[in-house]
C-alpha positions in Angstrom: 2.4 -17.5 -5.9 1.8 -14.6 -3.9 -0.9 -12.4 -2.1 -1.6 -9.3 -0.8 -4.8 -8.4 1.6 -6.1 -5.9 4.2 -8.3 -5.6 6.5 -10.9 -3.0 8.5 -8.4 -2.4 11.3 -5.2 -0.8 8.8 -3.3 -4.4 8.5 -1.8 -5.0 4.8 -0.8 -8.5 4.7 2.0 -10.0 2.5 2.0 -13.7 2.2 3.9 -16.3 0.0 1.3 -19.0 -0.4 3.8 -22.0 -1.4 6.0 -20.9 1.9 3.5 -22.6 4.8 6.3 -21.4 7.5 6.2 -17.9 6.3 2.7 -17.5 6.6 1.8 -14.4 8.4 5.1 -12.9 8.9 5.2 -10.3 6.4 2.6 -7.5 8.0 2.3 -3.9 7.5 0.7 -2.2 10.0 1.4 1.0 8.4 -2.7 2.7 8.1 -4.6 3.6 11.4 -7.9 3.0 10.2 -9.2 1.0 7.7 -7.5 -0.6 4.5 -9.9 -0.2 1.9 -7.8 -1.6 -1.5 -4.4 -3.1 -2.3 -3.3 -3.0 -5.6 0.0 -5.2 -7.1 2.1 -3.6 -9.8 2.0 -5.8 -13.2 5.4 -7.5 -13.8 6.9 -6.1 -10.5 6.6 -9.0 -7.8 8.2 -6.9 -5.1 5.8 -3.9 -5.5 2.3 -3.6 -4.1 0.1 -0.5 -2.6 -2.5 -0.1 -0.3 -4.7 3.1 0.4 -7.0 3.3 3.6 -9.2 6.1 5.5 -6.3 7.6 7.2 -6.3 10.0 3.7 -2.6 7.9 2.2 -1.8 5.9 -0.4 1.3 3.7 0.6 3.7 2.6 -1.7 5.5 -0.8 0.1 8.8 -2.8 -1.8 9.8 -5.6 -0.9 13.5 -5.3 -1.8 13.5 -2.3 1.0 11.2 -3.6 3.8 9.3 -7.1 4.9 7.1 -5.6 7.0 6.5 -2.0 9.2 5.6 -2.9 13.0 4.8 1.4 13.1 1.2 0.8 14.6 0.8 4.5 15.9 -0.9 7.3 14.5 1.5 9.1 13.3 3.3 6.7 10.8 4.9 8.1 8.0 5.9 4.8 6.6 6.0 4.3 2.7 3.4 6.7 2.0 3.2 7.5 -1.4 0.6 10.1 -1.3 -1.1 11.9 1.2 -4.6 13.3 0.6 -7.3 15.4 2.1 -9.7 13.0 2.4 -10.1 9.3 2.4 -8.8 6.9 0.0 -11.3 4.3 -1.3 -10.0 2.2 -4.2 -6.7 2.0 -6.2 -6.0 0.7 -9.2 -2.7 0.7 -11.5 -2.7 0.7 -15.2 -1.5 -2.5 -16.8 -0.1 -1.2 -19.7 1.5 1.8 -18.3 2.5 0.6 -14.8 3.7 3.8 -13.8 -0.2 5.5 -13.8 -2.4 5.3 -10.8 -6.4 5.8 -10.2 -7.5 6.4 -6.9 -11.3 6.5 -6.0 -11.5 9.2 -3.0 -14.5 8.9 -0.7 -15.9 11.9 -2.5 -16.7 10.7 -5.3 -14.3 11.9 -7.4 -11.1 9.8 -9.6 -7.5 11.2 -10.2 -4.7 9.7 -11.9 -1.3 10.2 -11.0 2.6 9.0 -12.1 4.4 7.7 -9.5 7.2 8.8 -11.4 6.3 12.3 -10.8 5.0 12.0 -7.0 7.8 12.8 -4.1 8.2 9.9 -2.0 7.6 10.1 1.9 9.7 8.4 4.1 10.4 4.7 4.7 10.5 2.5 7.9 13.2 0.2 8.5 13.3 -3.6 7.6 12.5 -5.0 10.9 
């Protein structure tokens, strides 16, 4: 069993809830400002996203990275997407993994493949 959270502050939290001694040792402090949504991807335990004020969605695999320590303004880390304007929700499609909704402080909804969206760069496995 496994969760994913965030927080006001930017955090995106990774746990494994049947591993008590790993508890808290998977962060991403990866936003600036707040986390508003995380989002798993169905039948892909090492995937998850998170989108946040900062204007980003951020795309974070486990089978790359355990956690991004970037903390600074600046950090390019595993973003996915990079918008104009804030990021407020996330959702993927269940069916059709591949298809993403995000909810943009505006108002408005748009749906993007990841397939088709370029990548930023990654952080290092610390």
């Amino acid at each position: 069993r496994q969760i994913v959270s965030c927080d006001g502050e930017g955090l995106v939290q990774y746990n494994h809830l049947d591993r008590d001694l790993e508890y808290g040792n998977f962060p991403f402090h990866c936003h600036n400002t707040t986390t508003y949504d995380v989002a798993t991807v169905p039948n892909d335990p090492h995937i998850f996203m998170s989108c946040s004020e900062d204007s980003t969605i951020r795309l974070y695999d486990l089978r790359q990275q355990s956690k991004c320590m970037c903390m600074h303004r600046d950090c390019t880390s595993s973003i996915l997407l990079r918008s104009n304007r804030s990021v407020t929700a996330i959702a993927v499609d269940p069916t059709k993994p591949h298809y993403l909704a995000a909810g943009f402080r505006d108002s408005t909804v748009r749906i993007y493949d990841r397939r088709m969206v370029i990548d930023s760069s990654h952080c290092q496995s610390q």
